[in-house]
Backbone bond lengths (Angstrom), bond angles and torsions (degrees), N, CA, C in turn:
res aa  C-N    CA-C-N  psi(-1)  N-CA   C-N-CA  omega(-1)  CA-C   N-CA-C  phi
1 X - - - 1.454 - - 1.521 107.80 -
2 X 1.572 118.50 123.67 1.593 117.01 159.57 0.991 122.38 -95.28
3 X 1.649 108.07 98.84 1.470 110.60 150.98 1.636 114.04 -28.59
4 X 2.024 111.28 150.73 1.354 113.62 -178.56 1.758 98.70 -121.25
5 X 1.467 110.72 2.05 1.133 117.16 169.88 1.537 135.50 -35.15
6 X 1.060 103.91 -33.20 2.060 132.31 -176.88 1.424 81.76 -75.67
7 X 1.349 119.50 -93.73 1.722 122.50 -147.32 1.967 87.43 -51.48
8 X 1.253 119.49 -82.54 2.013 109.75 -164.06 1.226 95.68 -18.43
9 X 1.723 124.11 -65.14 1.562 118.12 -150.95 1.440 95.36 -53.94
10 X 1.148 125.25 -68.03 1.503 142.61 170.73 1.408 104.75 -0.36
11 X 1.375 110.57 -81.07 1.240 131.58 -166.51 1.426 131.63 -79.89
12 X 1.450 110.28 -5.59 0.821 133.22 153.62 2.349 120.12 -101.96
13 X 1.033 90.13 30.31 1.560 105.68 168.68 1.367 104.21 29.78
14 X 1.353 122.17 76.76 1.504 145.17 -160.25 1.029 108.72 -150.27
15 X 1.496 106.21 142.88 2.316 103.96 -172.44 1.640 90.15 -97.30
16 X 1.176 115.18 -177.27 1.581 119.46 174.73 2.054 91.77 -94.51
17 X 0.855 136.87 -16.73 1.304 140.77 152.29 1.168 121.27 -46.03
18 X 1.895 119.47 -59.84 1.506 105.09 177.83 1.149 119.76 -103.52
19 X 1.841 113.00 21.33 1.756 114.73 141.65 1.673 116.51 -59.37
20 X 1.315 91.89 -49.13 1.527 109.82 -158.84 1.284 106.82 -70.67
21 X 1.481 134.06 -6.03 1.693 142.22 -176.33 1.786 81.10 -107.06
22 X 0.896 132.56 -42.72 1.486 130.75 -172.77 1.822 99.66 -65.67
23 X 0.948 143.29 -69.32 1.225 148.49 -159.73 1.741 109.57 -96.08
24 X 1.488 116.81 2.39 1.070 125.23 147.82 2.180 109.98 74.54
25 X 1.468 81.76 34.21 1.695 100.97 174.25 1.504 102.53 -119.60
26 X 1.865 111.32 179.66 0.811 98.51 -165.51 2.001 92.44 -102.44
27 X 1.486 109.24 -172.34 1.727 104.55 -171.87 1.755 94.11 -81.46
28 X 0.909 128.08 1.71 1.985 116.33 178.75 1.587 93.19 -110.95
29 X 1.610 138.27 5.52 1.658 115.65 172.33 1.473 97.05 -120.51
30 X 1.792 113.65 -14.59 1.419 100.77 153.40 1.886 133.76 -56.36
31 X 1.572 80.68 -34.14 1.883 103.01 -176.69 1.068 105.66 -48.07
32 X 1.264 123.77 -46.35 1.376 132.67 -136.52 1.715 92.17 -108.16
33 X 1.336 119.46 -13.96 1.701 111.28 -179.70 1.535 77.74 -100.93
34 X 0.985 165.04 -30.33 1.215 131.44 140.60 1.474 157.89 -24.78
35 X 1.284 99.11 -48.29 1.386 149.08 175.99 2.028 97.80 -77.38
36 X 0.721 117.02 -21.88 1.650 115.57 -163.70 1.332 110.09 50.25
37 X 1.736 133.22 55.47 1.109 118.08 -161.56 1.358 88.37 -101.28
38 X 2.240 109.40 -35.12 1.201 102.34 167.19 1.368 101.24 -133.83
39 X 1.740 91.71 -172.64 1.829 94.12 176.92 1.520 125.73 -83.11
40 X 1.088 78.31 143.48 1.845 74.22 -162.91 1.887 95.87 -83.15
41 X 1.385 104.69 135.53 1.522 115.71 -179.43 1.831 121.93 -40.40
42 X 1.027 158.89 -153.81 1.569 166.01 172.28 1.854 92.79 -115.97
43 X 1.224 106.26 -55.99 1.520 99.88 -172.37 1.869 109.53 -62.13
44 X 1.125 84.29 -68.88 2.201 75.12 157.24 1.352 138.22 -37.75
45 X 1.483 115.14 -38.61 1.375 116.35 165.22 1.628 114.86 -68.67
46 X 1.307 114.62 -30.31 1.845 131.02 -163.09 1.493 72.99 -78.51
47 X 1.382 140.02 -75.20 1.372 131.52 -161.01 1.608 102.73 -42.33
48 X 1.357 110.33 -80.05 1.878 125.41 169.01 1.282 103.41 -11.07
49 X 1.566 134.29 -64.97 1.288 120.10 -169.38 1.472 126.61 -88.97
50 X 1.373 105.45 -23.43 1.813 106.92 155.92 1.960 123.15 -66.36
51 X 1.576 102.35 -4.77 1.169 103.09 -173.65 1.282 105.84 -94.65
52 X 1.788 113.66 -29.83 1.399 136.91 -165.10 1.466 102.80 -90.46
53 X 1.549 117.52 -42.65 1.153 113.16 -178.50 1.517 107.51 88.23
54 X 1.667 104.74 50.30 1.472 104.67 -161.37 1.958 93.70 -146.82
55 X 1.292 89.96 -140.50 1.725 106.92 -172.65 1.698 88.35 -133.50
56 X 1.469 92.15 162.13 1.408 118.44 166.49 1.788 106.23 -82.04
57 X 1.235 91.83 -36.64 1.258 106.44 162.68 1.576 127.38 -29.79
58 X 1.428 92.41 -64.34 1.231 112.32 -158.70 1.663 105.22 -92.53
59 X 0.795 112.01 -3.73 1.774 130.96 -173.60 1.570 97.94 -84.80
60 X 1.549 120.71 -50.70 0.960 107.62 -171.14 1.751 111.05 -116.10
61 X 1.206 99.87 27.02 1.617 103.45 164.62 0.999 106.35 90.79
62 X 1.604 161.60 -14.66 0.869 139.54 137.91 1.415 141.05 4.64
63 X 1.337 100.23 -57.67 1.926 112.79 177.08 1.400 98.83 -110.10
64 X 1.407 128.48 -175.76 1.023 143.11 96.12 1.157 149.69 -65.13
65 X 1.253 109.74 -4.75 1.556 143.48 -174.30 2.059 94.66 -64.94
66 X 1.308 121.73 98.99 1.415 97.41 172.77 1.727 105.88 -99.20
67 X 1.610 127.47 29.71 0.946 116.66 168.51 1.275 117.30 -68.59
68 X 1.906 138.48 -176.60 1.084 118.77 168.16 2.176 102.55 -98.71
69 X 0.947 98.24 160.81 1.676 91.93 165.43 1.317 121.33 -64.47
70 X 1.551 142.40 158.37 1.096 125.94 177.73 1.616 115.87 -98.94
71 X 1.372 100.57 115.32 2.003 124.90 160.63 1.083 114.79 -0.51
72 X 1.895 114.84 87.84 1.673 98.53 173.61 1.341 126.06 -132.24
């Protein structure tokens, strides 16, 4: 599975530091949900896509769709 986490942070001009103060990990277990060293949790991704403004979905490749779903 590819995480799309790298390119948003990326592209959105973000360190892997002030993800990792955002989602309340430290910057080396963010690395590594980057990194696919491990899996990154459901509650981390739910953070990831309210931060991204996306899907869980779409975080982990599922869609291409990077809209978010609509709030119900």
């Amino acid at each position: 599975m590819k995480y799309r986490i790298k390119d948003l942070r990326e592209d959105n001009d973000l360190t892997q530091k002030q993800i990792a103060k955002e989602i309340n990990v430290h910057q080396t277990t963010y690395s590594d949900y980057e990194l696919e060293n491990i899996q990154t949790p459901v509650d981390v991704l739910d953070k990831l896509a309210d931060i991204y403004n996306t899907s869980i979905d779409y975080l982990v490749g599922r869609t291409n769709e990077i809209k978010p779903y609509p709030k119900g």
